[in-house]
Every structure is written in C-alpha cells, then in structure tokens.
C-alpha positions as a Markdown table, in Angstrom:
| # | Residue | x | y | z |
|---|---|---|---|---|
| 1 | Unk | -80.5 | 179.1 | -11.3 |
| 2 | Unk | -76.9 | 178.5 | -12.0 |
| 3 | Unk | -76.2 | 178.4 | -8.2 |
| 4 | Unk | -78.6 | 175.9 | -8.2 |
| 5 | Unk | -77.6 | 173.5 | -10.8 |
| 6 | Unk | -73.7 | 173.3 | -9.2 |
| 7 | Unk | -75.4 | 173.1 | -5.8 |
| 8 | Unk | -77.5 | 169.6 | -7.4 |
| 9 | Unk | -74.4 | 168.6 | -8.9 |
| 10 | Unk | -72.5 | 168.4 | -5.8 |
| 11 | Unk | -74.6 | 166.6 | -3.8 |
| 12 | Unk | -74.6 | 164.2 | -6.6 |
| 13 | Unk | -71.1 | 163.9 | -6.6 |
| 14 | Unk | -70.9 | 163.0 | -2.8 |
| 15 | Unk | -73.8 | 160.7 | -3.0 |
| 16 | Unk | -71.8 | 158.7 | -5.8 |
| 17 | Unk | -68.4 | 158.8 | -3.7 |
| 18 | Unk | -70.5 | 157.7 | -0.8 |
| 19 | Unk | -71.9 | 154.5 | -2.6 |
| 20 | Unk | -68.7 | 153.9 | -4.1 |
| 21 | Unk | -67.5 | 153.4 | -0.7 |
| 22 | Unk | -70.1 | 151.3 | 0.8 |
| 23 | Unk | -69.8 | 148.8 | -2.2 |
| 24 | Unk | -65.9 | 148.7 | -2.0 |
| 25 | Unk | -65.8 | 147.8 | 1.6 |
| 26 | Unk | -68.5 | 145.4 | 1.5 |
| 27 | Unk | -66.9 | 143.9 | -1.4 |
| 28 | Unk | -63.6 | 143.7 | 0.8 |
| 29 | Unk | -65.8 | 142.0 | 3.6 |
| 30 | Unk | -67.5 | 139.3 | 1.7 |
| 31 | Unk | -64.5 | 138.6 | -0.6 |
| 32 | Unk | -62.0 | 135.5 | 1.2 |
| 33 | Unk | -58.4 | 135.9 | 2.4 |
| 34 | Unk | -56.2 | 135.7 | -0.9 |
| 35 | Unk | -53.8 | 132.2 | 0.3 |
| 36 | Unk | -50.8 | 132.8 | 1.4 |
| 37 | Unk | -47.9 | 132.6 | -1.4 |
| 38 | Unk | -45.2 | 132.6 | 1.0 |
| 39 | Unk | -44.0 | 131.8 | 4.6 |
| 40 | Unk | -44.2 | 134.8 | 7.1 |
| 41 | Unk | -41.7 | 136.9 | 7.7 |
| 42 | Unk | -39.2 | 136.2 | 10.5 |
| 43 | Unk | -36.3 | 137.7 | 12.3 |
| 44 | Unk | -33.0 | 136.8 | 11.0 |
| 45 | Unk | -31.6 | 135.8 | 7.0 |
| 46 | Unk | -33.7 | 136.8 | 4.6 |
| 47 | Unk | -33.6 | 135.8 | 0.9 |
| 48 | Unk | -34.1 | 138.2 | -1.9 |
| 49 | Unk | -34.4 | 137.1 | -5.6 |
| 50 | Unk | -35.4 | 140.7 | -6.3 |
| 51 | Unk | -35.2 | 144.2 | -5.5 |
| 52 | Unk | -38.3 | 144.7 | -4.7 |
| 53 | Unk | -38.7 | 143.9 | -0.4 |
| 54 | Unk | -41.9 | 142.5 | -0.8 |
| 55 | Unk | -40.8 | 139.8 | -2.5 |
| 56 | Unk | -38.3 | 138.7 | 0.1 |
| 57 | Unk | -39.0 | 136.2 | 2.5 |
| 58 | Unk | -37.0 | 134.4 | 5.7 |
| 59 | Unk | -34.1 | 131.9 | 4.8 |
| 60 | Unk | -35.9 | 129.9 | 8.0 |
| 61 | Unk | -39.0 | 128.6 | 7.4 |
| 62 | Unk | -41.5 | 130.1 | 9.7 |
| 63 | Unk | -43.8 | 127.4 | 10.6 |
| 64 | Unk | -47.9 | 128.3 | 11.8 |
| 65 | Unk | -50.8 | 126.0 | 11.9 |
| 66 | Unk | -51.8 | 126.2 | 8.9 |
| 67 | Unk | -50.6 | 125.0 | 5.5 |
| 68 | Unk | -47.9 | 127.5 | 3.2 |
| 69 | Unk | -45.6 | 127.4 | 0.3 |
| 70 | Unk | -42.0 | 126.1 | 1.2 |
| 71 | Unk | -39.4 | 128.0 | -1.4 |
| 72 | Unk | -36.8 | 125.7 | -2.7 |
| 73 | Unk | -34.2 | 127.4 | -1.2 |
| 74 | Unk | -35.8 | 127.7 | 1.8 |
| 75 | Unk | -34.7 | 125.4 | 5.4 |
| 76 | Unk | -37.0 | 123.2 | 7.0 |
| 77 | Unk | -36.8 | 123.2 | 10.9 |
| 78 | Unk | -37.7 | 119.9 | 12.5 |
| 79 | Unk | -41.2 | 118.1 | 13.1 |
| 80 | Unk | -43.1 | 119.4 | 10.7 |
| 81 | Unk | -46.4 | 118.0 | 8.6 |
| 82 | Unk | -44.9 | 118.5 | 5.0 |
| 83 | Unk | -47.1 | 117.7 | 1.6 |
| 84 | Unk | -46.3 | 118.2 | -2.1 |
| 85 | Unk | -48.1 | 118.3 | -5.5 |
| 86 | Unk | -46.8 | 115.8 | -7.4 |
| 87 | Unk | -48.3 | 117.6 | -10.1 |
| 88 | Unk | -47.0 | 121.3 | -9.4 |
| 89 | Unk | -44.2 | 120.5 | -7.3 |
| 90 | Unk | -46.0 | 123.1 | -5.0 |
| 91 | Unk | -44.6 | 122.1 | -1.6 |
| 92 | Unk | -46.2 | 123.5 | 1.9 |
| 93 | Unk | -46.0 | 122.6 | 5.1 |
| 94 | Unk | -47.4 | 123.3 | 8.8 |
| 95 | Unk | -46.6 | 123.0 | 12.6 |
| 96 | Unk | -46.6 | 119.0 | 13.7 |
| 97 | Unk | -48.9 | 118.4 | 16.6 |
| 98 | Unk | -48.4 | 114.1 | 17.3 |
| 99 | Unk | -51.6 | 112.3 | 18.1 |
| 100 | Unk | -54.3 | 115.1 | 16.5 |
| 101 | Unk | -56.3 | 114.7 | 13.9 |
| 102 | Unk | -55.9 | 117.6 | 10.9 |
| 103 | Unk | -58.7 | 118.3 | 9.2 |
| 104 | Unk | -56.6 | 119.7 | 6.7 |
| 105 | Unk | -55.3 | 116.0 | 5.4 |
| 106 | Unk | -58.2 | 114.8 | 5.2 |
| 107 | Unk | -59.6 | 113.6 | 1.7 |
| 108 | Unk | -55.9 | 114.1 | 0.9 |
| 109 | Unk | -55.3 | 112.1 | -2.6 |
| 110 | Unk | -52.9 | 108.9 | -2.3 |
| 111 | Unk | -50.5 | 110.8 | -4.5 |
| 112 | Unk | -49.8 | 113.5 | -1.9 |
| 113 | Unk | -47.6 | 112.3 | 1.0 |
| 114 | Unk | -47.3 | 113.7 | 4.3 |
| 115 | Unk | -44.8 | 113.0 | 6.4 |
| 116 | Unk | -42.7 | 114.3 | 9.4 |
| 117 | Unk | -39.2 | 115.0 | 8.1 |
| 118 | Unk | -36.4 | 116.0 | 9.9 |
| 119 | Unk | -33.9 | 118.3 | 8.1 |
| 120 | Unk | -30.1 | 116.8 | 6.6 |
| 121 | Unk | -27.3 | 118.9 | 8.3 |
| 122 | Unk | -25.0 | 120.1 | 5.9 |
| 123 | Unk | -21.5 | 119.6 | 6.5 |
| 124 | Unk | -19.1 | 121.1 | 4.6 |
| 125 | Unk | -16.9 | 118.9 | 3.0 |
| 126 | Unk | -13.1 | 119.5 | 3.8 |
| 127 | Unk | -11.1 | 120.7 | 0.9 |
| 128 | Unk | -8.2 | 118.0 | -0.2 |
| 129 | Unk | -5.2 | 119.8 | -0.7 |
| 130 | Unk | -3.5 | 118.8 | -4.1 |
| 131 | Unk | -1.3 | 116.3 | -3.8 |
| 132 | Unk | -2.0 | 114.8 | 0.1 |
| 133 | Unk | -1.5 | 111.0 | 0.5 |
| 134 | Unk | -4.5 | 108.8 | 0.1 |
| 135 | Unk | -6.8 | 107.6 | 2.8 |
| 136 | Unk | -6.4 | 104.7 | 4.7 |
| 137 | Unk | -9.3 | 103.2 | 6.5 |
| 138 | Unk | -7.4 | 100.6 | 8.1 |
| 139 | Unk | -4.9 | 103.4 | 9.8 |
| 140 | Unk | -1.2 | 102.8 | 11.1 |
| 141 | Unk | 0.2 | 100.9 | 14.0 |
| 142 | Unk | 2.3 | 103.1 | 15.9 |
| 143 | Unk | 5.6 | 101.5 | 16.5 |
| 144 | Unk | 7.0 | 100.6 | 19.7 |
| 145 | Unk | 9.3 | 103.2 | 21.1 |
| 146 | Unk | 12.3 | 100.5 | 21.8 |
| 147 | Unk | 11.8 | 97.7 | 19.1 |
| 148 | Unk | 12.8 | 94.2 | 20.7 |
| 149 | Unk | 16.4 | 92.8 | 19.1 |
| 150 | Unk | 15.1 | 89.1 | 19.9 |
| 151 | Unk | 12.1 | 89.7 | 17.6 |
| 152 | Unk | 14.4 | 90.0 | 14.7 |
| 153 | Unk | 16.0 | 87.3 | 16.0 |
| 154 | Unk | 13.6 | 84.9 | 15.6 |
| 155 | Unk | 13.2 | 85.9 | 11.9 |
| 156 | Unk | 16.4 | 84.9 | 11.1 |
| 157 | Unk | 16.5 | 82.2 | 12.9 |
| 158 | Unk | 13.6 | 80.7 | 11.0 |
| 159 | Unk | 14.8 | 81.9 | 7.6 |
| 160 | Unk | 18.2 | 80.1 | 8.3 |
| 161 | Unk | 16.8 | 77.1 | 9.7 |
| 162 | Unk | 13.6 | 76.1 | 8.1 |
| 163 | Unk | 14.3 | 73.2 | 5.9 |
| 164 | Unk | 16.5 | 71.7 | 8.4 |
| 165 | Unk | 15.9 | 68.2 | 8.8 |
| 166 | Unk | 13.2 | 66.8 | 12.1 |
| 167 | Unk | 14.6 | 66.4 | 15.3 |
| 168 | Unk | 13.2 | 64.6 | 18.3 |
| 169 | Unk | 14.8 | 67.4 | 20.4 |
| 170 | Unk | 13.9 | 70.8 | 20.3 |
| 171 | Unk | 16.0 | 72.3 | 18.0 |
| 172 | Unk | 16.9 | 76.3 | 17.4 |
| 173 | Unk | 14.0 | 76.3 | 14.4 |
| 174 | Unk | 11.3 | 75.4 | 17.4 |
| 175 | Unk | 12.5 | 77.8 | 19.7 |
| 176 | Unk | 12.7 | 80.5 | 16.9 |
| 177 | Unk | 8.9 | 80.3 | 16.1 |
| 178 | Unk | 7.7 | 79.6 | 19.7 |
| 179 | Unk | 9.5 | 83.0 | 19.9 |
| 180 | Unk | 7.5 | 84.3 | 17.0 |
| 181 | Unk | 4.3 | 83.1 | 18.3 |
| 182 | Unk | 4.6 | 85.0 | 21.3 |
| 183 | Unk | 5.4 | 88.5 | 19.2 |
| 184 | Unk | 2.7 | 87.6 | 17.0 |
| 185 | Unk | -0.2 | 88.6 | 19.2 |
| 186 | Unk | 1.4 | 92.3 | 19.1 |
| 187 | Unk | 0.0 | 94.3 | 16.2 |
| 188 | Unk | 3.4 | 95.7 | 15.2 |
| 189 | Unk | 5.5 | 92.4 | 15.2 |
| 190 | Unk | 2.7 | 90.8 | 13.3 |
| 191 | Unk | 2.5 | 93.3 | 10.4 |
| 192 | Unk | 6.3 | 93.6 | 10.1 |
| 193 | Unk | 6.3 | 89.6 | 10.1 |
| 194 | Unk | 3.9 | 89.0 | 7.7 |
| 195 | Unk | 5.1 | 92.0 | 5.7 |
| 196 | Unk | 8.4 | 89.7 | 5.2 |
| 197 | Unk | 8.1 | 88.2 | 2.1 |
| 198 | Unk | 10.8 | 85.5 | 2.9 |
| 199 | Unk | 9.1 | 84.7 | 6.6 |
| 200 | Unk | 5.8 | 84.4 | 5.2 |
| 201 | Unk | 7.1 | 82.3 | 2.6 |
| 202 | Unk | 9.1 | 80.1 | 5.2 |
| 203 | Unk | 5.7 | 80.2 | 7.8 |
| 204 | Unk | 3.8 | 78.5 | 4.5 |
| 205 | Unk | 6.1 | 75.9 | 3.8 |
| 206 | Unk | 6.2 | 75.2 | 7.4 |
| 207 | Unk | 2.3 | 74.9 | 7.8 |
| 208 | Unk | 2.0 | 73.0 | 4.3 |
| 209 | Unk | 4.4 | 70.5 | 5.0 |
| 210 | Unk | 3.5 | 67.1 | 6.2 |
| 211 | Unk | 6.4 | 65.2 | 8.0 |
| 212 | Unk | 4.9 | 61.7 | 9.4 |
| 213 | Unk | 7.9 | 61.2 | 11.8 |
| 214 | Unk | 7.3 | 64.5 | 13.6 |
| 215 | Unk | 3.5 | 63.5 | 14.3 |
| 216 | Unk | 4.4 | 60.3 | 16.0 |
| 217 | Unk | 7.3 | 61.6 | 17.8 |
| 218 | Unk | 6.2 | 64.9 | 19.0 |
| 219 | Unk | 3.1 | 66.6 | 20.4 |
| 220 | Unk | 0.3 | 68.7 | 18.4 |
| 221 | Unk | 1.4 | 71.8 | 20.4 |
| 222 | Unk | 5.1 | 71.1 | 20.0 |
| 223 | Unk | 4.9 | 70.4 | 15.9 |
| 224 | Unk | 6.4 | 73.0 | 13.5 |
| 225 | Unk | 3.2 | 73.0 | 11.4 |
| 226 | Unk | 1.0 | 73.8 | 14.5 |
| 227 | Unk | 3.5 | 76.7 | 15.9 |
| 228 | Unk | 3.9 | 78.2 | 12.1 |
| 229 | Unk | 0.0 | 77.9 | 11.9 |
| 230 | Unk | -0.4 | 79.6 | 14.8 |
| 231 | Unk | 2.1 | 82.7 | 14.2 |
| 232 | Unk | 0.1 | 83.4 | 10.9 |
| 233 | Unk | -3.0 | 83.2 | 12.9 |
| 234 | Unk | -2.2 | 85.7 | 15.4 |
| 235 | Unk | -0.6 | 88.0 | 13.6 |
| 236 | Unk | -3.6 | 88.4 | 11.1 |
| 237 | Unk | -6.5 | 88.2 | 14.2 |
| 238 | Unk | -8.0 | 91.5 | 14.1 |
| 239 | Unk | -5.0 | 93.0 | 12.6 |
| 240 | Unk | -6.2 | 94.8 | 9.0 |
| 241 | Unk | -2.9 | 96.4 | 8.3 |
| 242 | Unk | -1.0 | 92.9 | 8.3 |
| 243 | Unk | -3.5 | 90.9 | 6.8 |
| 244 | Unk | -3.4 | 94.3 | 3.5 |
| 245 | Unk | 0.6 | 93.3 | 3.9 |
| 246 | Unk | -0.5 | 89.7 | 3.2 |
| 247 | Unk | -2.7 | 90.4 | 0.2 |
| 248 | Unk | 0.4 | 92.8 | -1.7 |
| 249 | Unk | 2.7 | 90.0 | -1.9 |
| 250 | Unk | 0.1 | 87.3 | -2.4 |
| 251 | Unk | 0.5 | 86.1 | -6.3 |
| 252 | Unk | 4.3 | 86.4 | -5.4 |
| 253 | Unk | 4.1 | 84.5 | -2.3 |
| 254 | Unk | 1.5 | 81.5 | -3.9 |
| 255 | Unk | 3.9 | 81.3 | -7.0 |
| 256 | Unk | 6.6 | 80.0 | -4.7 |
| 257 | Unk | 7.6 | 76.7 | -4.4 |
| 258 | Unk | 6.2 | 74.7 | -1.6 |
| 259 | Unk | 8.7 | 72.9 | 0.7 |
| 260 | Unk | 8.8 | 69.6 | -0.9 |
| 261 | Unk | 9.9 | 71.7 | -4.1 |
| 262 | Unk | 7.6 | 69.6 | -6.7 |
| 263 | Unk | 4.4 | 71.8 | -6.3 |
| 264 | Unk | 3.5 | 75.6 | -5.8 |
| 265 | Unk | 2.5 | 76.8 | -2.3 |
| 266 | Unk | -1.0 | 77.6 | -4.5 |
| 267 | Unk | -1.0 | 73.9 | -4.9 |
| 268 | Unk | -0.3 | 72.8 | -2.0 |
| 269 | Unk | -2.4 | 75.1 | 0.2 |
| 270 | Unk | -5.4 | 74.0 | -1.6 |
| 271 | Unk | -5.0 | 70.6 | -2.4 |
| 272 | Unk | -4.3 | 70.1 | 1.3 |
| 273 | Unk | -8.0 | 71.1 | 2.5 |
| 274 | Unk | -9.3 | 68.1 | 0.7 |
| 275 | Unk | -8.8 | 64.4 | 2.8 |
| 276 | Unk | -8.2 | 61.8 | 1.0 |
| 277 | Unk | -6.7 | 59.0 | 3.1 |
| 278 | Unk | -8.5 | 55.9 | 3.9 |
| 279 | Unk | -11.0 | 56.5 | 6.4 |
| 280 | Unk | -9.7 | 55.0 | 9.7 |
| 281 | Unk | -6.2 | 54.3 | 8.7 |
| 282 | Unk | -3.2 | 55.8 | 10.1 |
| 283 | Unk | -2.7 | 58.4 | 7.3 |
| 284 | Unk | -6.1 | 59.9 | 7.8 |
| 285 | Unk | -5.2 | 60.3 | 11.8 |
| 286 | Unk | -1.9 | 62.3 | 10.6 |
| 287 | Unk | -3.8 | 64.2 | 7.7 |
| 288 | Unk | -6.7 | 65.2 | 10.2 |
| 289 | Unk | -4.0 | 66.9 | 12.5 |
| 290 | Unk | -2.4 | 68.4 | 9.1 |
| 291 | Unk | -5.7 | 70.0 | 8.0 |
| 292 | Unk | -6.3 | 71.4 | 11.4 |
| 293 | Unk | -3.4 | 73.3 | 11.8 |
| 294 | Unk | -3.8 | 74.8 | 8.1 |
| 295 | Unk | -8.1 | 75.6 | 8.9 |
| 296 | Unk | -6.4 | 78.1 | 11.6 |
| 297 | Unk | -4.7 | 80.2 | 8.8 |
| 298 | Unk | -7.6 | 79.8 | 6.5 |
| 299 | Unk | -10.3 | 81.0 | 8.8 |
| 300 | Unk | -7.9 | 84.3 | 9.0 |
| 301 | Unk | -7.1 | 84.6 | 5.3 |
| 302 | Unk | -10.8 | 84.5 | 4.2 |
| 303 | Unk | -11.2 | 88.0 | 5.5 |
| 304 | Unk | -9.3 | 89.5 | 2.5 |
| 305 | Unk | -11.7 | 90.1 | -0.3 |
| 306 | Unk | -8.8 | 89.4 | -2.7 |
| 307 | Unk | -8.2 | 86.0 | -1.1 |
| 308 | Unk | -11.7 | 84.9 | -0.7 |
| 309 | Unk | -12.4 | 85.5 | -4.3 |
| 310 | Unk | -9.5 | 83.1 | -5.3 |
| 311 | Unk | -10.5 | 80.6 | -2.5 |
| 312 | Unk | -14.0 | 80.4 | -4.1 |
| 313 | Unk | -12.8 | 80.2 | -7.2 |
| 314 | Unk | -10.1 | 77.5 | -6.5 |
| 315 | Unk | -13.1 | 75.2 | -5.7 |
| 316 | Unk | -12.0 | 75.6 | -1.4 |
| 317 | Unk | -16.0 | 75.4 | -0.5 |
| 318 | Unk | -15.4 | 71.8 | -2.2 |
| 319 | Unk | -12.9 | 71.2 | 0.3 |
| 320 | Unk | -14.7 | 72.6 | 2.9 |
| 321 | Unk | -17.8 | 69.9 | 2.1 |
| 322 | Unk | -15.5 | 66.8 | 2.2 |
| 323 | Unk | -13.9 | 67.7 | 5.5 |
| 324 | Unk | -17.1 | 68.1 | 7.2 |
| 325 | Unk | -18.1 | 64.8 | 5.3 |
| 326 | Unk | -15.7 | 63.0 | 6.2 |
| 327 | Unk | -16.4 | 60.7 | 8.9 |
| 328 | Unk | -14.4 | 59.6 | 12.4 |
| 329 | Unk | -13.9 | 61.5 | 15.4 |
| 330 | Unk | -10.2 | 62.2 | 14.6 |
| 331 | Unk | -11.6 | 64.7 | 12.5 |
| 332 | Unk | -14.4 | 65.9 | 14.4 |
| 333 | Unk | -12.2 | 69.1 | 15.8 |
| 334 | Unk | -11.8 | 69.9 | 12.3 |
| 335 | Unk | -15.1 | 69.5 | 11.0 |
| 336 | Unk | -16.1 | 72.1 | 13.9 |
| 337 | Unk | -13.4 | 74.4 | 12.2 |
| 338 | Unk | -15.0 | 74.4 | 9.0 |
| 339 | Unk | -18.2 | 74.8 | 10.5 |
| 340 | Unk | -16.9 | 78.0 | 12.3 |
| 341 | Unk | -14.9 | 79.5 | 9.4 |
| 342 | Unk | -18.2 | 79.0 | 7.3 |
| 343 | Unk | -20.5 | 81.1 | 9.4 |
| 344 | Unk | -18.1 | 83.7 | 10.4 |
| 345 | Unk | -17.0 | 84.5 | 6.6 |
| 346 | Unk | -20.2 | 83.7 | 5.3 |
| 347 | Unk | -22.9 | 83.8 | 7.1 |
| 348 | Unk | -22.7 | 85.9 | 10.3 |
| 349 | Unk | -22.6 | 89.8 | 9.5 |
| 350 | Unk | -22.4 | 90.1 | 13.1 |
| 351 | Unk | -18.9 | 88.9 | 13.0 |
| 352 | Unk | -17.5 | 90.7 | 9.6 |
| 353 | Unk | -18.9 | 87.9 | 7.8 |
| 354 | Unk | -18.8 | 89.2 | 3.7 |
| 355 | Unk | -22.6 | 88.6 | 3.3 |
| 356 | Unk | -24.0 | 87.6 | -0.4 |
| 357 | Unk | -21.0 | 86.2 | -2.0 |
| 358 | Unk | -21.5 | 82.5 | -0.4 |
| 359 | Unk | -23.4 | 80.6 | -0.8 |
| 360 | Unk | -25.5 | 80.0 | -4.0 |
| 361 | Unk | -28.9 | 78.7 | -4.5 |
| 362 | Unk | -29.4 | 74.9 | -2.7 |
| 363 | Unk | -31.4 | 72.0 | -4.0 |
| 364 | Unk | -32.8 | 69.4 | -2.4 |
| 365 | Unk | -33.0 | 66.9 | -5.7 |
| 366 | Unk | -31.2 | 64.1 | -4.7 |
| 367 | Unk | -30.0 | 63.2 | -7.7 |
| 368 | Unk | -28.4 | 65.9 | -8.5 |
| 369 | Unk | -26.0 | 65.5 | -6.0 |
| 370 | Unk | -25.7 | 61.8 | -6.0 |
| 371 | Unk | -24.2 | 62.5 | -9.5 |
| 372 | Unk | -21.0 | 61.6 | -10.1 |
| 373 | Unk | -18.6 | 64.9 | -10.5 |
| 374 | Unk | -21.5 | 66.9 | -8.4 |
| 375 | Unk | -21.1 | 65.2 | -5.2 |
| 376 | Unk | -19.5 | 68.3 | -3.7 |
| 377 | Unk | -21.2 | 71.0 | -5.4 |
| 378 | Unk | -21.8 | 74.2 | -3.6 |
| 379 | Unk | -25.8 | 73.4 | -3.9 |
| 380 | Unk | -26.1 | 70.7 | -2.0 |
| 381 | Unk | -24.6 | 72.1 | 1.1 |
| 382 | Unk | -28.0 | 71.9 | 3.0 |
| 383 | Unk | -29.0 | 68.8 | 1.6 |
| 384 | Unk | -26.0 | 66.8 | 3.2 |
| 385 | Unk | -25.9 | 68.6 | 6.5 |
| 386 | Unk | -29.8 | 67.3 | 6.9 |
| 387 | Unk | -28.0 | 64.0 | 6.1 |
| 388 | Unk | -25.3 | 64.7 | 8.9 |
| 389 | Unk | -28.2 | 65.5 | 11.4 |
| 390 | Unk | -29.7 | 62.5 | 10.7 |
| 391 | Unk | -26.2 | 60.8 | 11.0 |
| 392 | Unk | -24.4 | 62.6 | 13.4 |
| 393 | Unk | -27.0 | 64.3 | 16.3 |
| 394 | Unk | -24.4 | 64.8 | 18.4 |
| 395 | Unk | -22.5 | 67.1 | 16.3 |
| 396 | Unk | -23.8 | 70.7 | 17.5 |
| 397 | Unk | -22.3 | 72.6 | 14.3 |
| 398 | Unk | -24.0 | 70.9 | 12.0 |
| 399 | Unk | -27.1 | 71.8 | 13.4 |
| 400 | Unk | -26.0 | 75.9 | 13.8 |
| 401 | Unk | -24.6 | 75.4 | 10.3 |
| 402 | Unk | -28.0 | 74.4 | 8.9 |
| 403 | Unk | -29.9 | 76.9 | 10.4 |
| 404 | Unk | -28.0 | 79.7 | 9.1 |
| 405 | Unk | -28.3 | 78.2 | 5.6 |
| 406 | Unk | -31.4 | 77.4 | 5.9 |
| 407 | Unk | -34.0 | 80.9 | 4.4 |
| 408 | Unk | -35.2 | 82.5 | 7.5 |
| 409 | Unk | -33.5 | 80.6 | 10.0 |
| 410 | Unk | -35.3 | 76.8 | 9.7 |
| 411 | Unk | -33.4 | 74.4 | 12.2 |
| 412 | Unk | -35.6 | 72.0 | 10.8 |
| 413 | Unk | -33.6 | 69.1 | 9.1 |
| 414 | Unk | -34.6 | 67.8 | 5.4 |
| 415 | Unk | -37.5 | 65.1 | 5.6 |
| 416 | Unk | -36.7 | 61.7 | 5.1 |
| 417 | Unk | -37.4 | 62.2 | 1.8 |
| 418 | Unk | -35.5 | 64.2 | 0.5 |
| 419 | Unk | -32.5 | 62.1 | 2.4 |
C-alpha cells in the first residue's frame, strides 16, 4: 500500500515537471524579442562602465538594419539614418540605404529628426608651450639673401630732398622715388619702406601736396605726387605685413605735419578727397589730377580695419559722393576710382571686400536729401546714382555701382519719380 502511494506520488511529480515545461516554452514562443538596449558586439575597443562583461559594448558603433540605442560615448561611422527622442534623449540609429523607403520612419512625429550625419574628426589640439611667440596669420617675408645698397639709397635720397623746391628738370628727388617705385612692387622693399616712419611720412607729404607749377610744366607720370602715390600703392598691393607696418605708426604718422606745415597730414589727407573748385575752371582740372593720384593710396589703405573705421568716421564716404558727383570729364577717371574702391572695400566679398560695415540703410525720399546739410549723406547713395544714370548713360560704373547697392542685385535705375 505504501509502495503504492510513493509509486502515485511520483508519477505526479513528473506529470507536474512535464507541464511546467510545456507552459514555460510556449510562453518563451509566444512572448516578443525583448528590444535591444544596446549596439551589437564587435571586434576591436570595447567600453566598460562596469565590471560586469555584459554590460560592455564596442567603442564603434556596429550598425544593422534595424533601429538601436547609440551610447553617448559611443562613435558614429558615416551614412547612417540617426533619430532621437527629444523627450528621453534616447538616440538610435540604423544602416542608410539612399532612395528606399523605411517603414520604420514612417508616422515618425515632427519632433523626431532623422538625418544622415557624417561624423566630426577629432584632432587633437597641439599643446602651446609656455611662453612661444604669438601667431601671425599674415606670416614673414623672407628677406633677400643680398639686400640691394641702391634701395637704401633712394630712402635717403627722398628723406634729404623732399621739400626741395620744383624743378622743370629732373632733379635727384624724381630719380630717388622712380627708384623707389620700382623696389616697391617687391614684398620686402615695400614693408621695410613703409615700415620707415620718416619715408612714409615724406611719401604723404609728397602725395598731399598740390604744387600748380609742376602740373603745367610736367607730365602726370613724371609728377612727384603721382610717383609718391604710386610707391605707397605698390608696396601695400597684396602685401598684409606692410600694410600691419602702416597701421602701428598710423596716429603718429597722421599727427604729423603736412607739407605746407599749416595743417596735419589727417587734415590734409581728408580734406583733399572732397573737390571744391569751380566746375570747369582751371583749378578743378589741377585738383582732379590731385585727387587721382591720392584715390590710388586710398583704395589700398581701406583694407586695414583700423583705417577704414577712421575713414568712415572722418565722413570719407562724403567725399567719396561729391567726387562721383561732380561733373566734367576731367574727373571722370576719378569718378571710376571711387566707383572701384567702393565695390572692392565694400561691396565685393569676392575681392576681400569687408562686408556689412558699409553702407547703411538708403532712402529714396527726395527731400531728405535735397536738404541742406544732408546732400551727401551716406543714405542717399542709390538715390543719386539713379540720378547719374539718368544723367550720365555712358558712365559704366555708375551702373555696376548701383547694382551692387541695390538689395538683390536690381540694375534697374529709380523711376522718374523718385528723381
């Protein structure tokens, strides 16, 4: 009986491990794949927060087509589809396949994005030794292995010589600067040149002075202004370490004393941009000539962001308006100047023009800049190159000019009414 009763419990026993058995593994069949919590594992660096080796997972994320959690510190190859919760943070991401749809973005909320990003590479920044010298992005000129005697020269010759009186003839000042002219177009000769306080000085009183007699007796290309003008110029073109010289000894060179000795070199350099002989006369021939040898040192100065500040604030657009309207085709080279220093400073990032600092906001309100005091205002630049158009057709800068001023590029000029 007893044998009996353990043989019934036995059976029991199995039965109820069988059924166990049968439910657990249909349970395990019917029940979904838990979602993945991590990428899969992959050969190479692996990154391990814990102990525990489970918990460890590749420093490469291991892409598949489906959808898995990115780990912060994990790296992203490139081309993949990437979302994120913007609620959880929760980021995941998935192989990229270009031109099929995914069914797995679809009904995707307008909060998620999804995008195909490509990874940042890391550099690693270059420890700065304590105490190295400071960057410059402008660099050095290297120096010529056998520097010319006759350059230094010239300098001083022109120091020496350049209040000495006019001369029909060619005299040693002349030949000195036509001798600087020529070294001016080397980088070298025109940074050490204009790094000389006392040449640079000398070149500006030279370009700022106006000597009647040498304009009717001598040539434009033969004129002290025009061959100073022309040193300055070509030893700034292109050349950023020279024109940095210029700008250290600027407020020292502009407090100087101009050559006629009763106004500043500030003074005189801007006062001079703005005409104001008689329209037609003899003196607004000479002053014409004057102004366009000075525009070719302007155009080159106006790169500095220190000098172009003070130009602006010195009222120079002003000066730039009157040339352009002032009438008479003596000054029409001039006008063209302008025109061309404008839109290369100002206007023309494609050249190193300084965009967004000139010009303002322009008006077309007539009487605004019919009033008196406001003729010249920096507004009403559009407004009187429509008028020039109008005016002046055959004047091919105005019309350039005007279309970069105008928003969006309008070559259009202003209607008759607003004339």
């Amino acid at each position: 009986m007893a044998f009996l009763r353990m043989r019934s419990i036995v059976r029991l026993s199995i039965a109820f491990l069988l059924l166990s058995f049968v439910v657990s593994s249909i349970a395990t069949i019917s029940s979904p794949p838990a979602p993945a919590s991590a990428s899969p594992s992959a050969e190479g660096e692996l990154i391990c927060h814990t102990d525990n080796s489970a918990d460890c997972y590749p420093k490469v994320f291991s892409p598949t087509d489906e959808f898995q959690i990115v780990h912060d510190d994990q790296d992203l190859p490139s081309g993949l589809h990437v979302r994120m919760n913007i609620w959880t943070g929760v980021k995941e991401a998935k192989l990229n396949t270009p031109g099929v749809e995914d069914a797995a973005l679809e009904g995707l909320p307008v909060e998620q994005a999804v995008m195909v990003v490509e990874p940042e590479l890391s550099e690693a920044k270059p420890k700065i030794p304590s105490g190295a010298p400071v960057y410059e992005p402008v660099g050095a000129v290297k120096e010529p292995k056998e520097k010319n005697p006759g350059f230094f020269q010239a300098l001083d010759s022109v120091k020496l010589h350049k209040n000495a009186a006019f001369s029909a003839e060619s005299s040693v000042l002349e030949d000195a600067l036509a001798e600087l002219e020529d070294f001016s177009h080397d980088m070298y000769y025109g940074q050490q040149m204009v790094g000389d306080e006392d040449i640079l000085r000398a070149l500006f009183q030279l370009v700022t002075k106006r000597d009647a007699e040498e304009v009717a007796k001598r040539s434009y290309a033969d004129r002290r202004d025009f061959l100073a003008a022309t040193t300055l110029s070509s030893a700034l073109q292109n050349n950023a370490p020279a024109l940095k010289a210029v700008e250290e000894i600027w407020d020292s060179l502009m407090d100087g004393r101009a050559s006629s000795g009763e106004q500043s070199l500030k003074d005189a350099f801007y006062s001079q941009l703005r005409p104001g002989a008689e329209q037609g006369s003899a003196d607004a021939s000479n002053e014409a000539t004057w102004i366009r040898a000075l525009l070719a040192v302007v155009g080159k100065l106006l790169k500095s962001d220190k000098i172009r500040a003070e130009f602006l604030d010195k009222k120079g657009m002003e000066g730039f308006l009157r040339i352009l309207m002032t009438e008479g085709p003596e000054w029409e080279p001039a006008r063209a100047k302008v025109a061309r220093i404008v839109m290369d400073n100002f206007l023309d990032e494609s050249v190193g023009a300084k965009m967004g600092v000139w010009p303002p906001r322009f008006t077309t309100q007539v009487y605004v800049c019919d009033t008196e005091g406001r003729e010249f205002d920096d507004s009403c630049w559009v407004l009187y190159l429509g008028r020039i158009i109008k005016d002046r057709p055959q004047e091919a800068w105005a019309q350039e000019l005007h279309s970069m001023l105008q928003p969006g590029g309008n070559t259009m000029p202003p209607t008759h009414n607003e004339l």
